[in-house]
N, C-alpha and C positions, 0 to 999 in steps of 0.2 A: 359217528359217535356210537358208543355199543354202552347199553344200561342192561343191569342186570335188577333181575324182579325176584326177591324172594316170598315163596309163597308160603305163608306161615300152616303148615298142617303136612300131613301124609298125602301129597298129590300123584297120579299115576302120571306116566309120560304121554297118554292121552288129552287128560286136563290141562298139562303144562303147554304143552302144541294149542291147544286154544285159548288159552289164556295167553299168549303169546301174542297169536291172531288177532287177539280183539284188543289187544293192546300197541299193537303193531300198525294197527288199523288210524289209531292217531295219534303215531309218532312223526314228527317233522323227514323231510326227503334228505334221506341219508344216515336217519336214525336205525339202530337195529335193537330191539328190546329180546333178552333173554329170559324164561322163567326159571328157578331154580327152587324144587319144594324142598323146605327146612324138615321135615320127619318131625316126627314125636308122638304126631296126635291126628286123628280124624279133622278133627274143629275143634276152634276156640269157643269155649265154653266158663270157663274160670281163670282165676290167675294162676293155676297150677299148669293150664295147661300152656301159656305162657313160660313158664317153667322150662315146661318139657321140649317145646321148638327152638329154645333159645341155644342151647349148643349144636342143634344143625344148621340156626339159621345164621352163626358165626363162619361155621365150617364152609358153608357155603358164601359166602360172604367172601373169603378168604380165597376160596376157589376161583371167583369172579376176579377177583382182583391180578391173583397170579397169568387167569387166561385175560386181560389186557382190559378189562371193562372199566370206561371213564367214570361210572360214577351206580350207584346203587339206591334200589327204595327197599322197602319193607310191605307188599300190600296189605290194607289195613289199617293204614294208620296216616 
C-alpha cells in the first residue's frame, strides 16, 4: 500500500526525507508513506495561511493520486 503525506507549509526535500522516515518508521510491513509539501507558506499561523497551502496541497493531492497512491492524509489534522 503507498499513502501519501501532505505537508501543509514550504518544506525543503530535506524535511520531507525525514518526515517520511519518521513516519515510515510506523507504517504496517509493506506500507510505503510519501511526503509531499503543499507550498504557500513557512507555517501555519492563521486561517489565511490556510488559504495559501490550499491550492498546492490540492495539486499535490492530485499528483498522488495520478502516481498510484491508495489513499492520502493531510498532516495536521
Amino acid at each position: 500500500m503507498k499513502l501519501a503525506v501532505i505537508l501543509p507549509g514550504d518544506y525543503d526535500e530535506e524535511l520531507c526525507e525525514q518526515k517520511e522516515k519518521y513516519l515510515n518508521h510506523f507504517a504496517s510491513v509493506g506500507t510505503q508513506i510519501k511526503a509531499f509539501p503543499s507550498g504557500g507558506t513557512k507555517s501555519i499561523g492563521s486561517l489565511i495561511d490556510f488559504v495559501l497551502i490550499a491550492p498546492g496541497a490540492v495539486e499535490q493531492a492530485i499528483k498522488a493520486e495520478k502516481a498510484g497512491f491508495d489513499g492520502l492524509a493531510l498532516q495536521g489534522t
